[in-house]
KOLZA-624937 format. One record per atom (N, C-alpha, C): residue number from 0; atom name; z, x, y. Coordinates in steps of 0.001 Angstrom, whole numbers, plus 500000, padded with zeros to 6 digits. Example, Ala and Ser with C-alpha at 12.3 -4.5 7.8 and 13.67 -1.06 7.14 Angstrom:
2
[site 0, N, [507800, 513190, 494310]]
[site 0, CA, [507800, 512300, 495500]]
[site 0, C, [507800, 513200, 496700]]
[site 1, N, [507080, 512850, 497750]]
[site 1, CA, [507140, 513670, 498940]]
[site 1, C, [507870, 512900, 500030]]
# end
This chain:
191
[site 0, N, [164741, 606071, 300227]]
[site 0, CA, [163454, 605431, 300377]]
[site 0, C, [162409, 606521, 300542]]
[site 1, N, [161043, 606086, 300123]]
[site 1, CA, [160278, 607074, 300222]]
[site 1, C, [159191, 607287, 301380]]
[site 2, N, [159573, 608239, 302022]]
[site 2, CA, [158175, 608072, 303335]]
[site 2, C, [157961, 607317, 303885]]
[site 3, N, [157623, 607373, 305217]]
[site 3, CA, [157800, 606241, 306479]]
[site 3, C, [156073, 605937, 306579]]
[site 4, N, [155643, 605552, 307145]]
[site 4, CA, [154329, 604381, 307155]]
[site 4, C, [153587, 606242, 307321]]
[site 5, N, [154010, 606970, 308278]]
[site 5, CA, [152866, 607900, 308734]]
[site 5, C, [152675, 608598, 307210]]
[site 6, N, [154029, 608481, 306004]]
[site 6, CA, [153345, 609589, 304987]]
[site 6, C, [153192, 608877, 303928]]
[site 7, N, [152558, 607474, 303915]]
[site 7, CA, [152037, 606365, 302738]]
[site 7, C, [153248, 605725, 302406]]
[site 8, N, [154179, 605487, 303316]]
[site 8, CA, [155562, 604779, 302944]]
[site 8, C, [154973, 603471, 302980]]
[site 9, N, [155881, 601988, 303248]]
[site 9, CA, [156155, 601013, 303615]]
[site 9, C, [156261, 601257, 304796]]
[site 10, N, [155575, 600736, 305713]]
[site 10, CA, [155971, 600445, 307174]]
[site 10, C, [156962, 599100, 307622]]
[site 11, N, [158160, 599758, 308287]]
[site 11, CA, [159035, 598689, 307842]]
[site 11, C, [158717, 597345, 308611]]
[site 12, N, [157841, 597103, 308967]]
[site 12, CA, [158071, 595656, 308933]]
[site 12, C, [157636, 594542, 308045]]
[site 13, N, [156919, 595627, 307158]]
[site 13, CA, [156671, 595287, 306195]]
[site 13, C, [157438, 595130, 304495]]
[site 14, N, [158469, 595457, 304669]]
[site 14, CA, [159626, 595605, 303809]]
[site 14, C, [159889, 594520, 302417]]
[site 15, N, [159513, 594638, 301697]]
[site 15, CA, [160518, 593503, 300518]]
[site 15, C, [161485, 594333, 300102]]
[site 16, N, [162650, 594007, 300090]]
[site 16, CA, [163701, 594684, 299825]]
[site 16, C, [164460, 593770, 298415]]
[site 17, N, [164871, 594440, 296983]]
[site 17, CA, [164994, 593800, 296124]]
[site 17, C, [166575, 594306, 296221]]
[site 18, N, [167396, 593958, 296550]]
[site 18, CA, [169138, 594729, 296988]]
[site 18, C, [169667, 594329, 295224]]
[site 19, N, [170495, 594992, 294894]]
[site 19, CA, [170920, 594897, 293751]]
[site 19, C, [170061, 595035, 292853]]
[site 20, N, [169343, 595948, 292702]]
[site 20, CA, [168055, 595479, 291470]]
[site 20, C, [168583, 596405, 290168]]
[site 21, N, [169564, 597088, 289866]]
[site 21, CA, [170138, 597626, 288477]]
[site 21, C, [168898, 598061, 288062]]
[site 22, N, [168477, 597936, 286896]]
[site 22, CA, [167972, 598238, 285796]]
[site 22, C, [166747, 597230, 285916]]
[site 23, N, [166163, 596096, 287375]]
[site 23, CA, [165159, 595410, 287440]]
[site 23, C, [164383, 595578, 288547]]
[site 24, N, [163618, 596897, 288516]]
[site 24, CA, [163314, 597093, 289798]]
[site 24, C, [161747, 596320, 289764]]
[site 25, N, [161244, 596331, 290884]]
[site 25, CA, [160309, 595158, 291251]]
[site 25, C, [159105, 596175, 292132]]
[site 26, N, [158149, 596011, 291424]]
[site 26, CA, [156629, 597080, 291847]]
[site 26, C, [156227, 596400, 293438]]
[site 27, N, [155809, 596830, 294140]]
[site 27, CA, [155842, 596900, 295628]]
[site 27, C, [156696, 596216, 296347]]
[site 28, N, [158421, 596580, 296130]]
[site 28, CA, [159233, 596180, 296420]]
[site 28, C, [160375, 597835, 296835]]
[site 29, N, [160963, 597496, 298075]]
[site 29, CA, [161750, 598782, 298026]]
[site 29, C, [162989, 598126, 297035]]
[site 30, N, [163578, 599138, 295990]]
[site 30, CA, [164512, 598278, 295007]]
[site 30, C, [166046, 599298, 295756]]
[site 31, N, [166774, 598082, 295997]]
[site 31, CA, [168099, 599395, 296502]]
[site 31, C, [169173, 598308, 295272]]
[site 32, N, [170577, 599454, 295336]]
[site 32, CA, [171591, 599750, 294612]]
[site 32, C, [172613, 600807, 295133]]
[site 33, N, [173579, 599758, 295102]]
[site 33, CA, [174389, 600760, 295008]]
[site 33, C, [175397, 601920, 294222]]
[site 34, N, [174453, 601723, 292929]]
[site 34, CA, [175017, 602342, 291745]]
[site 34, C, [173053, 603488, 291878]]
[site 35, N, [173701, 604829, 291748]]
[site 35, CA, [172606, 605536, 291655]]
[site 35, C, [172467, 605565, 289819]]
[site 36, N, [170268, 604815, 289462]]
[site 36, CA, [171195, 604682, 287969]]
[site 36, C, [169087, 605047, 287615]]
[site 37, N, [168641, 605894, 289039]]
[site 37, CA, [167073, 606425, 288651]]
[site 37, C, [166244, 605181, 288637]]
[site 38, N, [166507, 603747, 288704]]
[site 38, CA, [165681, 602486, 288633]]
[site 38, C, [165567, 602284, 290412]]
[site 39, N, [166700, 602797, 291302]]
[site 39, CA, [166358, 602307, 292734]]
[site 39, C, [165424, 603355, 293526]]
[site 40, N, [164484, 602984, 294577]]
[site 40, CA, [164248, 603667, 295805]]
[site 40, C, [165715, 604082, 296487]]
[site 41, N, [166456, 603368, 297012]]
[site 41, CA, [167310, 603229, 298129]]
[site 41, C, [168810, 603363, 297652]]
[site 42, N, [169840, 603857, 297529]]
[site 42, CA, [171383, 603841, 297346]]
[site 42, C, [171808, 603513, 298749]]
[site 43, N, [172664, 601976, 297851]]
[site 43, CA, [173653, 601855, 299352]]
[site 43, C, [174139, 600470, 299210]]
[site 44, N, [175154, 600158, 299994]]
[site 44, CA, [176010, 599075, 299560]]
[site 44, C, [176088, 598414, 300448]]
[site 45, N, [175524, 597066, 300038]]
[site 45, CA, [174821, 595905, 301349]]
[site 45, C, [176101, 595196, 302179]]
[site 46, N, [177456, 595157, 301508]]
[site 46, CA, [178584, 595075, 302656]]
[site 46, C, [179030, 596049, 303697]]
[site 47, N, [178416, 597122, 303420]]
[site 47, CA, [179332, 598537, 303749]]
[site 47, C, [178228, 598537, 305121]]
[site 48, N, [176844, 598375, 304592]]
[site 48, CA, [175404, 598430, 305583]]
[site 48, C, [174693, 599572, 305088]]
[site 49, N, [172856, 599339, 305074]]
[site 49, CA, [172169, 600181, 304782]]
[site 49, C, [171515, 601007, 305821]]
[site 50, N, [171313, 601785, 305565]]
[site 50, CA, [170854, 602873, 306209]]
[site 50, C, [169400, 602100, 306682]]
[site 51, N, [168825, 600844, 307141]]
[site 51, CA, [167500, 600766, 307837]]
[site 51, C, [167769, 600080, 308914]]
[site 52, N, [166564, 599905, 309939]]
[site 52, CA, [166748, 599038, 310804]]
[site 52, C, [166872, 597964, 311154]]
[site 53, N, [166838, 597296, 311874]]
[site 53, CA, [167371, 595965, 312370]]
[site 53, C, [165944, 595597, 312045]]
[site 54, N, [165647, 594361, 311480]]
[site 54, CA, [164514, 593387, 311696]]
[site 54, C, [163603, 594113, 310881]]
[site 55, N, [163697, 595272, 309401]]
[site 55, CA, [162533, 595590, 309119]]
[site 55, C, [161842, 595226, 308271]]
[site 56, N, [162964, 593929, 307310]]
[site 56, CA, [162036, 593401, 305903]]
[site 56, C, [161687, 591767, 306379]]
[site 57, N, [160812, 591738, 305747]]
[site 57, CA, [159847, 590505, 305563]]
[site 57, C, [160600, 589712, 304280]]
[site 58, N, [161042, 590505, 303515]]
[site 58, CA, [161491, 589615, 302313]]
[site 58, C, [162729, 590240, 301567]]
[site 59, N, [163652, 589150, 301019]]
[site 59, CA, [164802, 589967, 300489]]
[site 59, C, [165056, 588915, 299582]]
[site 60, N, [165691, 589615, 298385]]
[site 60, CA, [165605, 589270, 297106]]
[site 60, C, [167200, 589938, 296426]]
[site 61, N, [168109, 588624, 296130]]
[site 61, CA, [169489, 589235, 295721]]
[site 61, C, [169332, 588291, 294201]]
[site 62, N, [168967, 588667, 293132]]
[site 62, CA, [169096, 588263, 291937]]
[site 62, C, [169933, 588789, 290845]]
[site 63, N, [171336, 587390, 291531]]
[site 63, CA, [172721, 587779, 290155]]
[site 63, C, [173253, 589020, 290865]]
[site 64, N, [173371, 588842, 291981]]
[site 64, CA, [173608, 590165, 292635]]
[site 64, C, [175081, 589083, 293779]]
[site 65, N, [175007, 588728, 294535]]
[site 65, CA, [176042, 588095, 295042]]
[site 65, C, [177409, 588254, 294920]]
[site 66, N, [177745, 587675, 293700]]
[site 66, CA, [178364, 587082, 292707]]
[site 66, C, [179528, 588045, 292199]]
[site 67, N, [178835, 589483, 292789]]
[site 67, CA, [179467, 590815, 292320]]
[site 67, C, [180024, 591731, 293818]]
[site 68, N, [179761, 590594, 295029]]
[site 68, CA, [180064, 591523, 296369]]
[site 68, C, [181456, 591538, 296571]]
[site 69, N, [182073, 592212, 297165]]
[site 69, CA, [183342, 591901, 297594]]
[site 69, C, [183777, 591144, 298911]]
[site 70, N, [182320, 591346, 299902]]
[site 70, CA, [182544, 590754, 300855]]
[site 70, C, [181133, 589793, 301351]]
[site 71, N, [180795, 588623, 300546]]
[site 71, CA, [179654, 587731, 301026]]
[site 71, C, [179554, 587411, 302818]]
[site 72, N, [180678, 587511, 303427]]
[site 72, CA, [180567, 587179, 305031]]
[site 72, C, [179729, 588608, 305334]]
[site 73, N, [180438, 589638, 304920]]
[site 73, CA, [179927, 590759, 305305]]
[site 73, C, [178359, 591272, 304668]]
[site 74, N, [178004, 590651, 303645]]
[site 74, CA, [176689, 590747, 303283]]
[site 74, C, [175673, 589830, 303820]]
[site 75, N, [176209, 588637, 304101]]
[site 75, CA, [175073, 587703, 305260]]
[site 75, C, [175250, 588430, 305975]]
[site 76, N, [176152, 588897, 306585]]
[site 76, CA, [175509, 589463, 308293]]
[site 76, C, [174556, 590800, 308295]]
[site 77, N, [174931, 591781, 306978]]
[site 77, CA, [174045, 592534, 306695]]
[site 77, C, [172583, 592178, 306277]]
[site 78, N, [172362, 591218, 305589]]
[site 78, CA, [170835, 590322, 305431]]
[site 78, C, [170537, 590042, 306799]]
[site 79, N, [170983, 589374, 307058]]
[site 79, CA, [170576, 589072, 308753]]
[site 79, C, [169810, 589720, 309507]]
[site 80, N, [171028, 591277, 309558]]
[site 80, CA, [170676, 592059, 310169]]
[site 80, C, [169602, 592587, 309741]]
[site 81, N, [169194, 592810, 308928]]
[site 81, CA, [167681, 593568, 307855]]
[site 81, C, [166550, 592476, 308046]]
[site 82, N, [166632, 590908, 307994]]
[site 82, CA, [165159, 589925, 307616]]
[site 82, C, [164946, 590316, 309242]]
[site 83, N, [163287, 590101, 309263]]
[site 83, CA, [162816, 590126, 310174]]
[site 83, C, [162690, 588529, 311061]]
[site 84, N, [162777, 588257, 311826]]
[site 84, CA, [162607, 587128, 312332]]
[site 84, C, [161332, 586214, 311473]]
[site 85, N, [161949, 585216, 311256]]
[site 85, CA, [160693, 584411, 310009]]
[site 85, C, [161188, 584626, 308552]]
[site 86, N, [161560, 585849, 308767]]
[site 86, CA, [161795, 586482, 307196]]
[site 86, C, [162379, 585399, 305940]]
[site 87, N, [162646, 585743, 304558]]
[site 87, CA, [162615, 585271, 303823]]
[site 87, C, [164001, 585658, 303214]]
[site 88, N, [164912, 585439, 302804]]
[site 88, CA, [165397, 585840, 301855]]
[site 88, C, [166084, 584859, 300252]]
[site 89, N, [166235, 585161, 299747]]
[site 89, CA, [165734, 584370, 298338]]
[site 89, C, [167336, 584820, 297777]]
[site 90, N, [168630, 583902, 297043]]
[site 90, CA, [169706, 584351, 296454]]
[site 90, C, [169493, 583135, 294967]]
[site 91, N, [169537, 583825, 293783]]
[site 91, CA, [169959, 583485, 292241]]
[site 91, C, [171381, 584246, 292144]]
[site 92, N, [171958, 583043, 291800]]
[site 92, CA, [173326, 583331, 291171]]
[site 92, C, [173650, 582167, 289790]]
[site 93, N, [174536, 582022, 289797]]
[site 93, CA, [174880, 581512, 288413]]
[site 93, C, [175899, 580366, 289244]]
[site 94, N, [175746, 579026, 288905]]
[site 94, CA, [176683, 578135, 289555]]
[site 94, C, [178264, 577762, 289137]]
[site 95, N, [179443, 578007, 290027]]
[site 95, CA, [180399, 577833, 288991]]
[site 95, C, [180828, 577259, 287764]]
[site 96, N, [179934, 575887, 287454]]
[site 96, CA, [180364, 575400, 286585]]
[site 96, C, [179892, 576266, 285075]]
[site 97, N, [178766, 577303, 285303]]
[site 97, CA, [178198, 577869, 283862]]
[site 97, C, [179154, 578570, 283716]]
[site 98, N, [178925, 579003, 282319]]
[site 98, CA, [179344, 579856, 281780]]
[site 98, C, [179385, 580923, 281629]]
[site 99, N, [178230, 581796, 282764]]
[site 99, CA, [177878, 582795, 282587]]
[site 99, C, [178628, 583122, 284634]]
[site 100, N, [179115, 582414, 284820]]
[site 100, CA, [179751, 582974, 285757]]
[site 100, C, [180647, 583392, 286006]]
[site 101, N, [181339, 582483, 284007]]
[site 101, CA, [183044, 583382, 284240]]
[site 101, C, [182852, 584381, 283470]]
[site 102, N, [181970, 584562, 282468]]
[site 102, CA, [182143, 585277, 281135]]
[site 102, C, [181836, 586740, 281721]]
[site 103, N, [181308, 587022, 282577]]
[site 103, CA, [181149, 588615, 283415]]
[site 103, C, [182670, 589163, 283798]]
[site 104, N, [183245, 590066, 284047]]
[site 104, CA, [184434, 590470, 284747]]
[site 104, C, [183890, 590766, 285972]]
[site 105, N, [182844, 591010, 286044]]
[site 105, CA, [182524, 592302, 287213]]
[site 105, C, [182287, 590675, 288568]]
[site 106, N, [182422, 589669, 287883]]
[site 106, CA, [181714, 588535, 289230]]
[site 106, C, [183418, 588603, 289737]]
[site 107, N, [183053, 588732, 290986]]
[site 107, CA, [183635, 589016, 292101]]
[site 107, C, [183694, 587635, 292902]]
[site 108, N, [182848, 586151, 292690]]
[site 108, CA, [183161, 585265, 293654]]
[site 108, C, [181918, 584176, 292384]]
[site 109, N, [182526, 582802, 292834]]
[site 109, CA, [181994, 581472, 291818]]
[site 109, C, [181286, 580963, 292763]]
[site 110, N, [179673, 580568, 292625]]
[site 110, CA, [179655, 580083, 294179]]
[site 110, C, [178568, 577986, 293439]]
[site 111, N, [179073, 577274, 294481]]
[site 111, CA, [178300, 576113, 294217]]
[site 111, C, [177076, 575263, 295228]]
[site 112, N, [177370, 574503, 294684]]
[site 112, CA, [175438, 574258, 295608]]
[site 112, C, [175530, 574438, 297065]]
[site 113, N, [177453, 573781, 297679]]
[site 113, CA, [176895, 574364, 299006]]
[site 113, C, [177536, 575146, 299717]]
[site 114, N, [177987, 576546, 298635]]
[site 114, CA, [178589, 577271, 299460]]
[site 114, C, [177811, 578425, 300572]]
[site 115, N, [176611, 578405, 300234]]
[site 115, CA, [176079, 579339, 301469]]
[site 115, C, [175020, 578315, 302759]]
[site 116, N, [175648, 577084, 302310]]
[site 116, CA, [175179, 576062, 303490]]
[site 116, C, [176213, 576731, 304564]]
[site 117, N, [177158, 577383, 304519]]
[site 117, CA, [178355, 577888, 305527]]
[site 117, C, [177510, 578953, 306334]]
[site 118, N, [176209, 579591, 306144]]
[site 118, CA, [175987, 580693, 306992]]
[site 118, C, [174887, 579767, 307346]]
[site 119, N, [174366, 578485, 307385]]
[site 119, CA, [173180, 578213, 307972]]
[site 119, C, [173246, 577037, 309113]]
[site 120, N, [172297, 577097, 309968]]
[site 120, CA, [172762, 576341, 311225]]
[site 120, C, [173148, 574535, 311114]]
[site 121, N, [174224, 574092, 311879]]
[site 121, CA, [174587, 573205, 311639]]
[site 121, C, [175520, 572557, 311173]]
[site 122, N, [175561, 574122, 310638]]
[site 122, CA, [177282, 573841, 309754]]
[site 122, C, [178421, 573874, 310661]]
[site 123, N, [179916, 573664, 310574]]
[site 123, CA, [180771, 573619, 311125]]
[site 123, C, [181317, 574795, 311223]]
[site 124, N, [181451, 575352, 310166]]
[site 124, CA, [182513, 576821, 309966]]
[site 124, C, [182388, 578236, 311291]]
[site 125, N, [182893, 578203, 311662]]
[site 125, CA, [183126, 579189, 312674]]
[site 125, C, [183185, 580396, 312701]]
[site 126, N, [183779, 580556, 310574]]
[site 126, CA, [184326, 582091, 310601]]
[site 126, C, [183745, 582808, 309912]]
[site 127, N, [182435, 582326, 309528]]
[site 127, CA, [181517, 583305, 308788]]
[site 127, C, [180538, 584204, 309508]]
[site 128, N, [180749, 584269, 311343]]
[site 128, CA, [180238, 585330, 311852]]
[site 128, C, [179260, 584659, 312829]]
[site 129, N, [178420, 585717, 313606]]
[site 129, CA, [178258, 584734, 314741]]
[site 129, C, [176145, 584853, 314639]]
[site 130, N, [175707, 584157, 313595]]
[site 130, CA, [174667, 584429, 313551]]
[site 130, C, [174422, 583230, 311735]]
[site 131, N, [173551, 582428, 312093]]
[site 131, CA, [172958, 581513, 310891]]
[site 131, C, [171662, 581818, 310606]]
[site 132, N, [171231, 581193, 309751]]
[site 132, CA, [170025, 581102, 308918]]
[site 132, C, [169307, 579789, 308833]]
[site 133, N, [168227, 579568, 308145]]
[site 133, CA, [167813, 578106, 308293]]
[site 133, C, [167863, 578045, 306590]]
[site 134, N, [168260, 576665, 306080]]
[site 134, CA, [168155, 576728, 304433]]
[site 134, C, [166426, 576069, 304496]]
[site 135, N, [166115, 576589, 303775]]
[site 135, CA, [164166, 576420, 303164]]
[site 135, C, [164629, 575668, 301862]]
[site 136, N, [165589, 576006, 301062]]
[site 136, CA, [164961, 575408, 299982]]
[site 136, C, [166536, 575300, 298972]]
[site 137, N, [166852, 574817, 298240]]
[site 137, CA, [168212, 574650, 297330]]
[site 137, C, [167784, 574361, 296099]]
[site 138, N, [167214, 574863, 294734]]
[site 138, CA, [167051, 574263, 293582]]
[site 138, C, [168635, 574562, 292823]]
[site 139, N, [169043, 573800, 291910]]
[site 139, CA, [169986, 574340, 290611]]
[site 139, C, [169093, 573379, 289423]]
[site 140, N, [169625, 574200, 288580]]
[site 140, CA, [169022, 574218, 287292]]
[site 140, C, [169530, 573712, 286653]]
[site 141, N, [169542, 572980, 285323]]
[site 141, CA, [170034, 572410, 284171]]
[site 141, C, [169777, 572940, 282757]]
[site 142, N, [170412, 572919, 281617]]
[site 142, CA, [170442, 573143, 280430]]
[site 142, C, [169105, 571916, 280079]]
[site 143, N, [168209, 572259, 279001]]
[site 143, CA, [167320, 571489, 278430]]
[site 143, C, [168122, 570159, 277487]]
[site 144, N, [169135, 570768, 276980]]
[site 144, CA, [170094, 569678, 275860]]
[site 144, C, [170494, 568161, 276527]]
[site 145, N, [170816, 567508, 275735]]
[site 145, CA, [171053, 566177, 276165]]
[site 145, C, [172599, 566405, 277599]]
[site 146, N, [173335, 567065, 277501]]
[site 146, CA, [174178, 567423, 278366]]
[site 146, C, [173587, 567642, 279381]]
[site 147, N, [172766, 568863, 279640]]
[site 147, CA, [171851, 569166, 280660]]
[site 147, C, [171642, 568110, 281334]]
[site 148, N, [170340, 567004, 280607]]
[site 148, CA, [169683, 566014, 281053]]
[site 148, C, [170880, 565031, 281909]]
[site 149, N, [171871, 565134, 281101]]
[site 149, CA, [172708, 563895, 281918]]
[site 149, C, [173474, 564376, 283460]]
[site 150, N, [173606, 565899, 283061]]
[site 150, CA, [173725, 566445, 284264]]
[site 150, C, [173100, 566746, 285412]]
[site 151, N, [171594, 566588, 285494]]
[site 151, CA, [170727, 566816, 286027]]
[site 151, C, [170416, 565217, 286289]]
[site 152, N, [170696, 564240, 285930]]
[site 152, CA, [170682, 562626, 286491]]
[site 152, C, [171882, 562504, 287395]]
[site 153, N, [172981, 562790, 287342]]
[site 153, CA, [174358, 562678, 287829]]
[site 153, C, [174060, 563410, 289243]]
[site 154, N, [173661, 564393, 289081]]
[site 154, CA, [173244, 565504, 290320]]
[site 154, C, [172204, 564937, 290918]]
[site 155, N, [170933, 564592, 290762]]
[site 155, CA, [170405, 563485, 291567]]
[site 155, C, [170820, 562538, 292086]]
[site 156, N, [172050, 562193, 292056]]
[site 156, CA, [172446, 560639, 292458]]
[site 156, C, [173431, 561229, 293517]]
[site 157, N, [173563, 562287, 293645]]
[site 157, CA, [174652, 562843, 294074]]
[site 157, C, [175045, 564147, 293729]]
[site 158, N, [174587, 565038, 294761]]
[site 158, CA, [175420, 566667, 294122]]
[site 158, C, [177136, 566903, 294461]]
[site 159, N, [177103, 565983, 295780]]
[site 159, CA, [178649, 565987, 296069]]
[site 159, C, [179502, 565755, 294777]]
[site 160, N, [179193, 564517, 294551]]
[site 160, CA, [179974, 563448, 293250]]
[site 160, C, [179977, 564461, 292326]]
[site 161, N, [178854, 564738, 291932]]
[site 161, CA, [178379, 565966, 290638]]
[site 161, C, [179389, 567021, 290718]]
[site 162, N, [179841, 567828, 292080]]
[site 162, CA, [180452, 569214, 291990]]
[site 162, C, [181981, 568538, 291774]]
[site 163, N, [182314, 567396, 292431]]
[site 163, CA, [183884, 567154, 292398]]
[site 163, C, [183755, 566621, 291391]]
[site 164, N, [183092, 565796, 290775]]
[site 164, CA, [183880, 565180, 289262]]
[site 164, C, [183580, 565860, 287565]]
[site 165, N, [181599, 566008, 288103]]
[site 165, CA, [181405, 566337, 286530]]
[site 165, C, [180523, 567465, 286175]]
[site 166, N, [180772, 568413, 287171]]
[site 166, CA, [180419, 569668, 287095]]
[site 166, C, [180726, 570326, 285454]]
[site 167, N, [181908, 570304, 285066]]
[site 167, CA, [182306, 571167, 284366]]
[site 167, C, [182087, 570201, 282949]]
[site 168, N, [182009, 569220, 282961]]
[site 168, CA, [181102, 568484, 282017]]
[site 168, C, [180270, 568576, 281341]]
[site 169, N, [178972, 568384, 282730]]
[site 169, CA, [177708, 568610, 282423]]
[site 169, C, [177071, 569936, 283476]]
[site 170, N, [177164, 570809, 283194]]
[site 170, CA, [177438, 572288, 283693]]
[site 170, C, [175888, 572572, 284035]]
[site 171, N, [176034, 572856, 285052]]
[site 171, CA, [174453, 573563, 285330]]
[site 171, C, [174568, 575135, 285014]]
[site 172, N, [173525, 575380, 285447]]
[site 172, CA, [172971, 576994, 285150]]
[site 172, C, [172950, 578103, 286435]]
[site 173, N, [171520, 577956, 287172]]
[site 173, CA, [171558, 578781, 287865]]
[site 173, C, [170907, 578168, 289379]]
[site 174, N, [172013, 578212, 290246]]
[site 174, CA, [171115, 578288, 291668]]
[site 174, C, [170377, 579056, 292532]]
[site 175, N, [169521, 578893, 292873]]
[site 175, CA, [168635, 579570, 294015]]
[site 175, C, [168538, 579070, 294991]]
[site 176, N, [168425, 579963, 295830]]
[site 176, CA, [169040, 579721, 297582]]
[site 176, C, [168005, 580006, 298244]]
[site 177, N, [166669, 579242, 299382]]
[site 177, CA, [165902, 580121, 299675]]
[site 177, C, [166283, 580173, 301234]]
[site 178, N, [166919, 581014, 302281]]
[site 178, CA, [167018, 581021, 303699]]
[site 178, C, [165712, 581867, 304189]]
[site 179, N, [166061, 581359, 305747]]
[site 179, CA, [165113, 581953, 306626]]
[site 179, C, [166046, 582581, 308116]]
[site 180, N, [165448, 583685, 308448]]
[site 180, CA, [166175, 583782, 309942]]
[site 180, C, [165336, 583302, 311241]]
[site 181, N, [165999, 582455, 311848]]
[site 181, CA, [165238, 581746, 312298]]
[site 181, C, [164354, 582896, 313825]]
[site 182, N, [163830, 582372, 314841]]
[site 182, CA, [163738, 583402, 315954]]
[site 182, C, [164796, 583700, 316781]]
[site 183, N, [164755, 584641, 317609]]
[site 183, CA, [165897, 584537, 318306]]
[site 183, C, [166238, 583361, 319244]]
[site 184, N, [165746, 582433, 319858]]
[site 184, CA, [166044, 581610, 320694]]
[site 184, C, [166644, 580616, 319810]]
[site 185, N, [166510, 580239, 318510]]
[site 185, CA, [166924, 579365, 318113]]
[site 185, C, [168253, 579595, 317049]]
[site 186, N, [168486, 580695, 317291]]
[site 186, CA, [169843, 580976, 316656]]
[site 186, C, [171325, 580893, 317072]]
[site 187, N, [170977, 580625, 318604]]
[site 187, CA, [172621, 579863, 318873]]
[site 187, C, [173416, 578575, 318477]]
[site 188, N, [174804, 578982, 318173]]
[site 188, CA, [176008, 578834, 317243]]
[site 188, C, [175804, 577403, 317668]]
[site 189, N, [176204, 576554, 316544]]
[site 189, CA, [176045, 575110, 316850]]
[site 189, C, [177498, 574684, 317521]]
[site 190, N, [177448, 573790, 318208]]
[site 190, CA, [178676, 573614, 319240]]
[site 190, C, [179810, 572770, 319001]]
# end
């Protein structure tokens, strides 16, 4: 990263952090990677943990980046640890049923509408670590084609019904995930 607030850096609490950004780095955004490839500010590998502080970005941005971790428990808790209280963070991935989620080798995990409802408060699961998120927002996407359309009616009526019966049918595209960390008082484990 370049320079801290005193030598015209980002002052971190001011942070957008674009994690995974390859070959898409993003103009007043710190862009990290863990492939050194001259497109990032930052090298470093968001399961392993980055080299910043606790609470310093305002915004975080994992696009098609997920999908390729080896350890998603271990990368929420690393997001966590990085959004600032309020903070934002924003996940695009590709939903299992597309096609573009198997056709990669490098995807490392299939994920569906509610698999990262598991790190946000309310949920049941116990073993994804001891710290949630609030969900802001859940879109998935549809194909424009008549398939699309019928898939995108089916999924309104029901995303449950949709993922167990006719996902692979009428196949969606891409989900986006928008969480928040909530403040500290309101982040204890639901009971």
């Amino acid at each position: 990263m370049t320079g801290g607030p005193d030598q015209g850096g980002v002052a971190p609490a001011d942070l957008k952090l674009n994690i995974g950004c390859g070959a898409k780095p993003r103009a007043g955004w710190t862009n990290v990677d863990k492939y050194p490839s001259g497109w990032e500010d930052l090298v470093g590998d968001i399961c392993a943990g980055l080299d910043l502080p606790d609470g310093c970005a305002l915004e975080i941005l994992l696009d098609n980046v997920i999908e390729h971790l080896d350890s998603i428990p271990d990368a929420m808790a690393e997001l966590h640890r990085l959004l600032a209280p309020g903070g934002r963070l924003e996940i695009r991935t590709p939903h299992y049923s597309s096609a573009a989620s198997w056709r990669d080798p490098t995807h490392v995990s299939h994920l569906g509408y509610f698999s990262l409802d598991y790190f946000c408060s309310g949920h049941r699961a116990n073993y994804t670590g001891d710290f949630r998120f609030e969900m802001v927002e859940k879109q998935l996407s549809f194909g424009g084609n008549l398939l699309g359309l019928i898939g995108r009616g089916l999924f309104a009526l029901s995303p449950e019904k949709w993922e167990k019966r006719w996902a692979f049918m009428f196949r969606a595209s891409t989900l986006r995930v928008v969480l928040t960390k909530p403040a500290a008082a309101a982040e204890a484990m639901p009971g």
